[in-house]
LOZA-536707 format. One line per field, with one value per atom (N, C-alpha, C): residue in one letter; x, y, z; atom name. Coordinates in steps of 0.2 Angstrom, whole numbers, plus 2048, in hexadecimal, padded with zeros to 3 digits. Example, Ala and Ser with C-alpha at 12.3 -4.5 7.8 and 13.67 -1.06 7.14 Angstrom:
2
type = [a,a,a,s,s,s] .
X = [842,83E,842,840,844,840] .
Y = [7E4,7EA,7F0,7F5,7FB,800] .
Z = [827,827,827,823,824,827] .
atom = [N,CA,C,N,CA,C] .
% end
This chain:
257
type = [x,x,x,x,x,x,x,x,x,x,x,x,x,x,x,x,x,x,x,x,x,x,x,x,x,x,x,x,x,x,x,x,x,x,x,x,x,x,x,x,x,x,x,x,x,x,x,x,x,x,x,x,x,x,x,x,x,x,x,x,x,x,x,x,x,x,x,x,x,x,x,x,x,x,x,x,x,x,x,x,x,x,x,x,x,x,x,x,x,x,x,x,x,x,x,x,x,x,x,x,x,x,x,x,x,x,x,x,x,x,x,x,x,x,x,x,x,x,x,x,x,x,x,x,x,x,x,x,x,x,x,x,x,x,x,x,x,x,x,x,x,x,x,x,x,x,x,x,x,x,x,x,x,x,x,x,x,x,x,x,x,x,x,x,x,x,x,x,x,x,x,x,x,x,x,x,x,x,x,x,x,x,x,x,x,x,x,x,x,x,x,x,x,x,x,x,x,x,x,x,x,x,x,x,x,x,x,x,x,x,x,x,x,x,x,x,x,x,x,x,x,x,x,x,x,x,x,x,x,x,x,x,x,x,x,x,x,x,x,x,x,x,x,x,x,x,x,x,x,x,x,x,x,x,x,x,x,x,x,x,x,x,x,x,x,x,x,x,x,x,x,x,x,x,x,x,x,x,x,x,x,x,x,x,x,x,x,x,x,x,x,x,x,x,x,x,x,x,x,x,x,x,x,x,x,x,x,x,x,x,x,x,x,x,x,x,x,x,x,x,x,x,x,x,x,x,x,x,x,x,x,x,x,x,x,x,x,x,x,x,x,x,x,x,x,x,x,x,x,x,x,x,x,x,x,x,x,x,x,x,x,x,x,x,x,x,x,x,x,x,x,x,x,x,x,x,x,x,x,x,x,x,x,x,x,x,x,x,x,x,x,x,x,x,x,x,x,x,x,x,x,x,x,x,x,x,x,x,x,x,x,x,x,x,x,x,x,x,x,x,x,x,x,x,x,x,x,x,x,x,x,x,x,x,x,x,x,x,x,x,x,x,x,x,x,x,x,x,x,x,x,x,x,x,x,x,x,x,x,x,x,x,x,x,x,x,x,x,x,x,x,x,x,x,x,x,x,x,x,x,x,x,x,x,x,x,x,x,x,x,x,x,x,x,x,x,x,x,x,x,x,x,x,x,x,x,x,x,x,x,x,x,x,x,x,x,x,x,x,x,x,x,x,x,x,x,x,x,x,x,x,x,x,x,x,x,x,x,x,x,x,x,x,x,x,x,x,x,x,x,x,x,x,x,x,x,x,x,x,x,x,x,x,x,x,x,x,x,x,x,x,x,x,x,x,x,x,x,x,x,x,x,x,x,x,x,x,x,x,x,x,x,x,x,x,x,x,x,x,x,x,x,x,x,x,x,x,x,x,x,x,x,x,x,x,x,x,x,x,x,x,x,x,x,x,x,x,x,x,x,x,x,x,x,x,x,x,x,x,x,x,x,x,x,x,x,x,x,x,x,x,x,x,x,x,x,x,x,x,x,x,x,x,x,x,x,x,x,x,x,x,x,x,x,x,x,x,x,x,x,x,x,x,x,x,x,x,x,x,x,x,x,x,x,x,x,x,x,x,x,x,x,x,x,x,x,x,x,x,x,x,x,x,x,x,x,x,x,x,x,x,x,x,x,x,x,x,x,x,x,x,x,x,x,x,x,x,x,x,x,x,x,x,x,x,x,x,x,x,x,x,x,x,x,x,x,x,x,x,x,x,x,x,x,x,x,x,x,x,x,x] .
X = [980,980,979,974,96D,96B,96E,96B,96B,973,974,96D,96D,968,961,95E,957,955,959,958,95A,95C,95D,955,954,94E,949,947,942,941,949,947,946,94A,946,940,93A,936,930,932,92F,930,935,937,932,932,92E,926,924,91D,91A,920,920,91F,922,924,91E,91A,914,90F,90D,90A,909,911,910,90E,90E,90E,905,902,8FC,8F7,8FB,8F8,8FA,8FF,902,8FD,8F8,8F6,8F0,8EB,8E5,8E5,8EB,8EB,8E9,8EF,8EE,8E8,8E3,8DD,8D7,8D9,8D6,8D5,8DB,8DD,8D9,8DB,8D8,8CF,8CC,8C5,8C3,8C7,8C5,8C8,8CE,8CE,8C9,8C8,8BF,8BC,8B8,8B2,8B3,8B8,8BC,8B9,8BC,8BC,8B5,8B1,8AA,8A4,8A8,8A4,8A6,8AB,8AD,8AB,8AA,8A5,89F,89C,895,894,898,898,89A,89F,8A0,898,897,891,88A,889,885,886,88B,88C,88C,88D,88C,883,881,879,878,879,878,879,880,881,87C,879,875,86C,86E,867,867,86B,86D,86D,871,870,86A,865,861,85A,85B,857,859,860,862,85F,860,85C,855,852,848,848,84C,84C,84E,852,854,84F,84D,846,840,83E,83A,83B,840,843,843,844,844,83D,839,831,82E,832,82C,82F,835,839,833,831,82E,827,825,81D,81B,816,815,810,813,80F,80B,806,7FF,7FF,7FC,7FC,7F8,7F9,7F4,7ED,7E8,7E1,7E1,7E1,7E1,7DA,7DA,7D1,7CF,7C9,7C3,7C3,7C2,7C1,7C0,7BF,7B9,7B6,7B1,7AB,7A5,7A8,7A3,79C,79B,795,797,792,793,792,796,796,797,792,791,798,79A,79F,79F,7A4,7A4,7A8,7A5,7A7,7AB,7B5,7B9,7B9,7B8,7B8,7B1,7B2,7AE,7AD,7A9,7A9,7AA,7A7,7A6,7AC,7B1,7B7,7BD,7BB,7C1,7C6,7CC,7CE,7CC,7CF,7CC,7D2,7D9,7DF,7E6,7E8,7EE,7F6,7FD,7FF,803,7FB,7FC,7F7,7F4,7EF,7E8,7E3,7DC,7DD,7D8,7D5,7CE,7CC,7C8,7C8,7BF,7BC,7BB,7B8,7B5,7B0,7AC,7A7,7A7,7A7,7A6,7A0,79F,79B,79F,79E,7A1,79C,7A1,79D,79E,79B,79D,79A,7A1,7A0,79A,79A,795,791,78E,786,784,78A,789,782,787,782,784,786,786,787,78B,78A,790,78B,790,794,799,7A1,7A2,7A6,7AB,7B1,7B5,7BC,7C0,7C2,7C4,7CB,7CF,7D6,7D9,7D5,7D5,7D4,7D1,7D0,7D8,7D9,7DD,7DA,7D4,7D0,7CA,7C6,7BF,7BC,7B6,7B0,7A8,7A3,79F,798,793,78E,78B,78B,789,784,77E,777,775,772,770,777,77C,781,781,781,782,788,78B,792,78F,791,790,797,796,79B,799,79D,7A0,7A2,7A4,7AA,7AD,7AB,7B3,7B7,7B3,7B6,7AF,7B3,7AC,7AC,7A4,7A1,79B,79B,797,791,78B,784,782,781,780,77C,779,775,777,779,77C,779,777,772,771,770,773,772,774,775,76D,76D,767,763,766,762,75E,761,75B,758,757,755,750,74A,745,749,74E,752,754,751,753,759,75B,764,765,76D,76F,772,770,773,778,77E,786,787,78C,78E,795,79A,7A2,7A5,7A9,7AF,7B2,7B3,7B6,7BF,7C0,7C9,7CD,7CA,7CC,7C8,7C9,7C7,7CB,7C9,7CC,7C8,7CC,7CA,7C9,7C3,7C1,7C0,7C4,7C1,7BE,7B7,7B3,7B4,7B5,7B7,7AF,7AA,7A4,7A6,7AB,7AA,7B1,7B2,7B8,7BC,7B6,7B9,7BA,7BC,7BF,7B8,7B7,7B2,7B6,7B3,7B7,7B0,7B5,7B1,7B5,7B0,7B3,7B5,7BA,7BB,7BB,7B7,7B9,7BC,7BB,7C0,7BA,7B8,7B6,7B8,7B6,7B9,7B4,7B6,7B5,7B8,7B1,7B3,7B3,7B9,7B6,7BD,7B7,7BC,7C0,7C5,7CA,7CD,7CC,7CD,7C8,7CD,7C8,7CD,7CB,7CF,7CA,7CF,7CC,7CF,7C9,7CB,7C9,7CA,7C9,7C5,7BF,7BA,7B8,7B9,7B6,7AC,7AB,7A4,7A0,79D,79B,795,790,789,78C,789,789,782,780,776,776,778,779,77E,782,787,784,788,786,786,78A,78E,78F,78A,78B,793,796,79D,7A3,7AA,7AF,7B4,7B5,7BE,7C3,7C9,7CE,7D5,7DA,7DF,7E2,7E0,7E5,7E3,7DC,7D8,7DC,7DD,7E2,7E5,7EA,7F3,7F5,7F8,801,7FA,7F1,7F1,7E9,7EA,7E7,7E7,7E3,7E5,7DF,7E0,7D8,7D7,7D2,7D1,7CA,7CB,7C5,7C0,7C4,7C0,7BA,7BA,7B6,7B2,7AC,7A8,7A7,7A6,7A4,7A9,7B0,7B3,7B2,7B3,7B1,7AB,7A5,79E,79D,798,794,797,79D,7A2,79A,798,791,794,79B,7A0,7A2,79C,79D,7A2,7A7,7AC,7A8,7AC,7A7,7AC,7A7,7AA,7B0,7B6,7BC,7BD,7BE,7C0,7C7] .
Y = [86F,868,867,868,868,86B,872,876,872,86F,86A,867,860,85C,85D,861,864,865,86A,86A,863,85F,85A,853,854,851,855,85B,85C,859,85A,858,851,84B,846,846,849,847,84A,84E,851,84E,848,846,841,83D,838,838,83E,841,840,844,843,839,837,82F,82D,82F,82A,82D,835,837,834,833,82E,829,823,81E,81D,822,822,825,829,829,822,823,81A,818,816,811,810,818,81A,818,81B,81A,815,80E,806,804,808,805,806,80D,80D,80D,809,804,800,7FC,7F7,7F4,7FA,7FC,7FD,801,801,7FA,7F6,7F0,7EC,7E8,7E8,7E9,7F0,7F1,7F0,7EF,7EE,7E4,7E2,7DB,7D9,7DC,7DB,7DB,7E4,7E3,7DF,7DC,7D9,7D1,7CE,7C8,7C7,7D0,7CF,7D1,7D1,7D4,7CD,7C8,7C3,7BC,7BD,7B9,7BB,7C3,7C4,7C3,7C2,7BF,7B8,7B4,7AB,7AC,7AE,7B0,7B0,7B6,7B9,7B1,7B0,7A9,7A4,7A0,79A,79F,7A4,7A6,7A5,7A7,7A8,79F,79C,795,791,794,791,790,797,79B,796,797,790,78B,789,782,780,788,789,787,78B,78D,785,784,77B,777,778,775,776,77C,77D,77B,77B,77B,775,76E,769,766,76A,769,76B,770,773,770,76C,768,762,75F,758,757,75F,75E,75E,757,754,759,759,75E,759,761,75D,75A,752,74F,752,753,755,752,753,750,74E,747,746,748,74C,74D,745,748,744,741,738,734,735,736,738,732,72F,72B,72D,731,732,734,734,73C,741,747,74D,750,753,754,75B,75D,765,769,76E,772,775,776,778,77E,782,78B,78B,78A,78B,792,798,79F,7A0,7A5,7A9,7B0,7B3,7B7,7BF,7C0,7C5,7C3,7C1,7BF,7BF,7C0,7C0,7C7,7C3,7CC,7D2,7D7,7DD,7E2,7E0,7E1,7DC,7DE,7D9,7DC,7DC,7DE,7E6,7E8,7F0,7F5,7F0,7F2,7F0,7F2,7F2,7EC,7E8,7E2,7E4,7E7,7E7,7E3,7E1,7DA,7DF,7DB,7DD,7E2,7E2,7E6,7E9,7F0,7F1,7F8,7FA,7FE,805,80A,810,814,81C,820,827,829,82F,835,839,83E,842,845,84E,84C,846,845,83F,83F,83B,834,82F,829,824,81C,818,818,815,811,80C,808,801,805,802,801,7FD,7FC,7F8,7FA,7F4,7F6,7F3,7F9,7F6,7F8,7F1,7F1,7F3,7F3,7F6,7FE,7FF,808,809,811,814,819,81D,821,822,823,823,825,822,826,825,82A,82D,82B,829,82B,82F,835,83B,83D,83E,83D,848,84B,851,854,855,857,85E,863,86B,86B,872,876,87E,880,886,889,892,894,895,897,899,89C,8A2,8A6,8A5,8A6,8A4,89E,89B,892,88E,888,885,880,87D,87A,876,86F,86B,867,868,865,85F,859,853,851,84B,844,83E,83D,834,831,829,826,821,81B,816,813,80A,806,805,800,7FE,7FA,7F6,7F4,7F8,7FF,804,809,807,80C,810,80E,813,817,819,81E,824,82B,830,832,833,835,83B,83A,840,845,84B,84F,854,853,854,85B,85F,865,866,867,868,86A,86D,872,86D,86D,86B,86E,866,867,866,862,863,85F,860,85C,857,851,84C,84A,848,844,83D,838,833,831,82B,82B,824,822,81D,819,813,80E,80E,811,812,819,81B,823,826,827,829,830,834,83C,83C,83D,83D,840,83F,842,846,84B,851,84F,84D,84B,84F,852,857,851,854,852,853,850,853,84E,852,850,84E,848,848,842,843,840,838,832,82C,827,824,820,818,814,80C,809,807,805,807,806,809,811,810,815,81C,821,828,82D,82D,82F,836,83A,840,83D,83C,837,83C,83D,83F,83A,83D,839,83C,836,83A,839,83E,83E,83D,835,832,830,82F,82C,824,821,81A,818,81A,817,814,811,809,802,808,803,800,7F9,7F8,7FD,7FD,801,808,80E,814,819,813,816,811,814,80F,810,80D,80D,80D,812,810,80E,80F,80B,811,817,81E,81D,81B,81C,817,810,80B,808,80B,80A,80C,808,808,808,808,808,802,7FD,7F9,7F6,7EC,7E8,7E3,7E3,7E1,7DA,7D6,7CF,7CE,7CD,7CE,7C9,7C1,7BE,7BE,7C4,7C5,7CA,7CA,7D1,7D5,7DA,7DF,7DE,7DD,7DA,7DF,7E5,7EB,7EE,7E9,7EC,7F2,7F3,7FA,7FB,801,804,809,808,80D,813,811,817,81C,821,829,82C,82C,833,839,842,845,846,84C,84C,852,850,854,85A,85F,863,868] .
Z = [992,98F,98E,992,991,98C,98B,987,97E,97D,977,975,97A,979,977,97B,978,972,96D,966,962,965,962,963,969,96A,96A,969,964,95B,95B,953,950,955,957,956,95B,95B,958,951,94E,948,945,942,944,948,94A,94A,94B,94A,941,93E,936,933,935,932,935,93B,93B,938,937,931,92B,927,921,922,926,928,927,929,92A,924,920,919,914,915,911,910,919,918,916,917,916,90C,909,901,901,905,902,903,90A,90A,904,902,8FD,8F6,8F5,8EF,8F0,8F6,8F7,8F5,8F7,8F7,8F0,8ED,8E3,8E2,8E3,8E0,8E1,8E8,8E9,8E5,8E4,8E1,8DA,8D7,8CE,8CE,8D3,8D2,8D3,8D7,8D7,8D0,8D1,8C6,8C5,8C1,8BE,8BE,8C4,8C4,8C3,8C4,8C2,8BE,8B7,8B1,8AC,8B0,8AD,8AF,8B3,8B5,8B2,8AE,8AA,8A3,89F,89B,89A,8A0,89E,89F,8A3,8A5,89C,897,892,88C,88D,88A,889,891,890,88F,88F,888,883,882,878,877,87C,87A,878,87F,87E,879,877,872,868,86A,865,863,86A,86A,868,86C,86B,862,85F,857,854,857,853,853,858,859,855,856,850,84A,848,841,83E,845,841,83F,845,845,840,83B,836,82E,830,82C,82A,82F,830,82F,82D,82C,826,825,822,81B,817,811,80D,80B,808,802,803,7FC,7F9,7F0,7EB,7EA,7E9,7E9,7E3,7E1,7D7,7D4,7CF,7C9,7CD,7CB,7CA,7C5,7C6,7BF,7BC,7B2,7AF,7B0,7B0,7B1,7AA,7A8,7A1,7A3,7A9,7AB,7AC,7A9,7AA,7B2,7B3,7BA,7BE,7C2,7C2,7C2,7C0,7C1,7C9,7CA,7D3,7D3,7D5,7D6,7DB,7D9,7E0,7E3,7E0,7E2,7E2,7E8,7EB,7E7,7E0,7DE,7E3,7E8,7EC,7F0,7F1,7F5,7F1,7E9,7E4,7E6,7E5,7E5,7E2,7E2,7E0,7DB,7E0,7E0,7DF,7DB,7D8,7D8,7DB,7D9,7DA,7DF,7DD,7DA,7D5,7D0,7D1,7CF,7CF,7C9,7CB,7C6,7C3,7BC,7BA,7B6,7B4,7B0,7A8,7A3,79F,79E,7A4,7A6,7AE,7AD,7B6,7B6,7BC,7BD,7C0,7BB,7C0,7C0,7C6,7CB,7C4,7C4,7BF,7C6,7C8,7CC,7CB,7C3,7C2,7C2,7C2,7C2,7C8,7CC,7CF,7CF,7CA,7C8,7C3,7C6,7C3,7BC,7B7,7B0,7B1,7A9,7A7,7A5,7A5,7A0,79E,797,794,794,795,798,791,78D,787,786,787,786,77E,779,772,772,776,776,779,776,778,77F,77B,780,783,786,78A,783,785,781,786,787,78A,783,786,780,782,77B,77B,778,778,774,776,76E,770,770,76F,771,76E,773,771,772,76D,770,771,779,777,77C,77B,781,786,78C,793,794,797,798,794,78F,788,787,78C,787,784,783,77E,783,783,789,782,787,782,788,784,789,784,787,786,789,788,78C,78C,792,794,798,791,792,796,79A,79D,79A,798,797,795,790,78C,792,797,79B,7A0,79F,7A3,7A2,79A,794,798,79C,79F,7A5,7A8,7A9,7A5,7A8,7A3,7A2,79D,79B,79F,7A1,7A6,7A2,7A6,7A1,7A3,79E,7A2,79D,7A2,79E,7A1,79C,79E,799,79A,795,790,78A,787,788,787,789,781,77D,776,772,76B,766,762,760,75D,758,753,74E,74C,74C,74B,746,741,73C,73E,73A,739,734,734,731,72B,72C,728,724,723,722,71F,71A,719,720,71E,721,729,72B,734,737,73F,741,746,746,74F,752,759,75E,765,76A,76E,775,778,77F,785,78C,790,795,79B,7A0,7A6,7A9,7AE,7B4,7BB,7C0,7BF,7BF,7C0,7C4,7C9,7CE,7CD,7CD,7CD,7D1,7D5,7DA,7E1,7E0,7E3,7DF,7D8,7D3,7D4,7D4,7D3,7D0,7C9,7C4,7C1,7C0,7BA,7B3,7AE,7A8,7A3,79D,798,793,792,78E,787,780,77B,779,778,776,771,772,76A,76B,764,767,768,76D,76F,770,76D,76F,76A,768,764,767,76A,771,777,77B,781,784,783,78A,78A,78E,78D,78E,792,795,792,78D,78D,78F,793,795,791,790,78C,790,78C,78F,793,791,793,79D,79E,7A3,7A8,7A6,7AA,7A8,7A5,7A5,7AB,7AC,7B4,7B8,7B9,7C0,7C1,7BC,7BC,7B7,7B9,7B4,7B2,7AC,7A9,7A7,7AB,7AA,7A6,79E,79B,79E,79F,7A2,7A6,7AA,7B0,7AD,7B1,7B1,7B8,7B9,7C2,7C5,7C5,7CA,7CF,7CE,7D5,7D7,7D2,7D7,7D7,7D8,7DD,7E2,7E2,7E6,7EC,7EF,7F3,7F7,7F7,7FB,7F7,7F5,7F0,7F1,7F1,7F1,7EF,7F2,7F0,7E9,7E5,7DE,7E1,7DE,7E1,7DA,7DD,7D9,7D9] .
atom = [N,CA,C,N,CA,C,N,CA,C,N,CA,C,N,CA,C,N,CA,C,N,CA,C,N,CA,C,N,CA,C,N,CA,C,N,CA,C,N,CA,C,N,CA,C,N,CA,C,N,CA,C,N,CA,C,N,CA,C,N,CA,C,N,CA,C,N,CA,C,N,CA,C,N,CA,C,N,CA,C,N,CA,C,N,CA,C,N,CA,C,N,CA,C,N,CA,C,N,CA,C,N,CA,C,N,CA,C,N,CA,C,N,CA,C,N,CA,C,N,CA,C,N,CA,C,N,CA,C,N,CA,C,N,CA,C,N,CA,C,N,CA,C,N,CA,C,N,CA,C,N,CA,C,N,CA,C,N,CA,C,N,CA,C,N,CA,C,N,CA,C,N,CA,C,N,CA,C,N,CA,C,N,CA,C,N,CA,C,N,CA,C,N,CA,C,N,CA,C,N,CA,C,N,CA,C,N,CA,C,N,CA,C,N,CA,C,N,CA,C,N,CA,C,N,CA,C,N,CA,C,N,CA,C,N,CA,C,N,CA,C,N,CA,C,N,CA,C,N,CA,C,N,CA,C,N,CA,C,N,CA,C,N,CA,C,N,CA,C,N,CA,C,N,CA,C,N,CA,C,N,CA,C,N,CA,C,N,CA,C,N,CA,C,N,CA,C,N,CA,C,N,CA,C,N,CA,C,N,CA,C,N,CA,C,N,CA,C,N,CA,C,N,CA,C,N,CA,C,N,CA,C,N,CA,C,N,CA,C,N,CA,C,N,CA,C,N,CA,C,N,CA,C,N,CA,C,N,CA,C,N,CA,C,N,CA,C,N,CA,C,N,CA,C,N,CA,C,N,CA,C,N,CA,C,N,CA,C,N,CA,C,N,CA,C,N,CA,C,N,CA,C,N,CA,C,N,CA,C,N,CA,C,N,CA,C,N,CA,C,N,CA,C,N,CA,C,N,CA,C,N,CA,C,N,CA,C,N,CA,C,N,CA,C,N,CA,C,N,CA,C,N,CA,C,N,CA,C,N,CA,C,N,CA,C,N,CA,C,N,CA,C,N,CA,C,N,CA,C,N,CA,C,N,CA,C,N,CA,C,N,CA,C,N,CA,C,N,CA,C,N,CA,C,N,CA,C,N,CA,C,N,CA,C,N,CA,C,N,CA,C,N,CA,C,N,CA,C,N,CA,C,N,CA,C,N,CA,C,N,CA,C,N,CA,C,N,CA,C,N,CA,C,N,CA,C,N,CA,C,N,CA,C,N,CA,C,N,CA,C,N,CA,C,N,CA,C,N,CA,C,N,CA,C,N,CA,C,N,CA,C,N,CA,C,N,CA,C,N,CA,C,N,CA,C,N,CA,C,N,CA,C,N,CA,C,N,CA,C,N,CA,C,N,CA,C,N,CA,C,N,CA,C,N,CA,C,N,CA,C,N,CA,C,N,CA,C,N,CA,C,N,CA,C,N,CA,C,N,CA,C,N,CA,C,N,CA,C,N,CA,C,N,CA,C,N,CA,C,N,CA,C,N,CA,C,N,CA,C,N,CA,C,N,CA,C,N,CA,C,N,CA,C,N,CA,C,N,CA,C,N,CA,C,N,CA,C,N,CA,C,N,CA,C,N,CA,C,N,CA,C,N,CA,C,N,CA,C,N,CA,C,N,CA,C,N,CA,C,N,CA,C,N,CA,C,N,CA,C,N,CA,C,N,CA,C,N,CA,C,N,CA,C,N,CA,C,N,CA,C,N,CA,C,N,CA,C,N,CA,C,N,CA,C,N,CA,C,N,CA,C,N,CA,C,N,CA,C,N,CA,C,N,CA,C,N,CA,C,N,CA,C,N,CA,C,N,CA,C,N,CA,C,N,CA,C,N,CA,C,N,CA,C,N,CA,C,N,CA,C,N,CA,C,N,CA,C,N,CA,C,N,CA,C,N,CA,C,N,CA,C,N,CA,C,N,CA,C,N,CA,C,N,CA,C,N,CA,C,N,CA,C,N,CA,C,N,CA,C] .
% end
């Protein structure tokens, strides 16, 4: 009769063994639900509490700006200064601009006057110029003018003179490849003249251009040097008005080649 019972109360209490096993995971799982919801709800506050934080910034930031805005509303703008009476006396003229403080630059573009001073790279040395909106292209005064050859091209030696105001300065003497020849006819002269051309570097300004110059006598002319239009088109703009507006550039570039 013993022997019955035994297997039955081993299985009991193997059975019983099991159930409080489960009992004991169950509740390690729920604990640790419990622990990520926790930690879930925590973000979560301080994710919502950095955003109202975020909020009364942006609010206030608003407000800084309204503020401003109604203050630069309420500033009082400059009344206009009325002319001066005439009173029927002549009265000194008043210089509003600072010649050496004028601009230089417009736009983009280089402001040249009716007369300026350029750098002529090859002989490194000052001349006036006329800056002549009626020219198409440069002319050089050429005095003495030889053509001879070079290595098989044609090369022209000249004299350029300075300006009549520095007539005891001795004329410089330039030598360069002819790049072509053109025909000039003279309003004195039925028959065309061939006048040879060359190419040299000129500095004015912000300007450092290789220009194409024709070679004419000008010792009858102001001005040993003339600017055409070919020279500043699209990169500068001419105020006959004025004269020098870019001065004596003293900053040589060297001669580029």
């Amino acid at each position: 009769m013993l022997r019955r019972y035994v297997p039955l109360f081993t299985v009991a209490l193997l059975s019983g063994c099991t159930l409080t096993q489960t009992d004991n995971s169950h509740e390690k799982t729920m604990q640790a639900i419990n622990t990520m919801e926790n930690r879930v709800n925590f973000q979560l506050a301080t994710m919502i509490q950095q955003i109202d934080e975020q909020k009364e910034y942006i609010a206030n930031l608003e407000k800084e700006l309204s503020t401003l805005s109604e203050g630069l509303s309420h500033q009082p703008r400059p009344v206009p200064v009325p002319p001066p009476a005439n009173t029927g006396k002549k009265q000194d003229s008043v210089k509003l601009t600072d010649p050496a403080k004028e601009a230089k630059v417009a736009h983009g573009k280089v402001i040249l006057g009716e007369e300026e001073w350029v750098w002529l790279d090859s002989i490194q040395s000052f001349f006036k110029a006329r800056v002549d909106t009626g020219a198409t292209t440069s002319s050089l005064n050429a005095v003495d003018l030889q053509v001879f050859e070079r290595d098989g091209k044609e090369w022209v030696r000249f004299n350029l003179s300075h300006d009549a105001d520095n007539s005891d300065i001795e004329p410089e003497i330039i030598e360069a490849p002819i790049v072509r020849w053109v025909k000039i006819r003279q309003s004195t002269s039925d028959e065309p003249e061939r006048r040879p051309v060359i190419e040299a570097w000129l500095k004015l300004g912000q300007l450092h251009e290789k220009t194409q110059f024709t070679l004419a006598d000008r010792s009858q002319m102001t001005y040993p040097v003339l600017l055409g239009r070919e020279f500043f088109k699209d990169i500068a703009l001419v105020d006959v008005g004025k004269k020098f507006v870019q001065g004596m550039n003293e900053q040589r570039r060297p001669t580029t080649k």
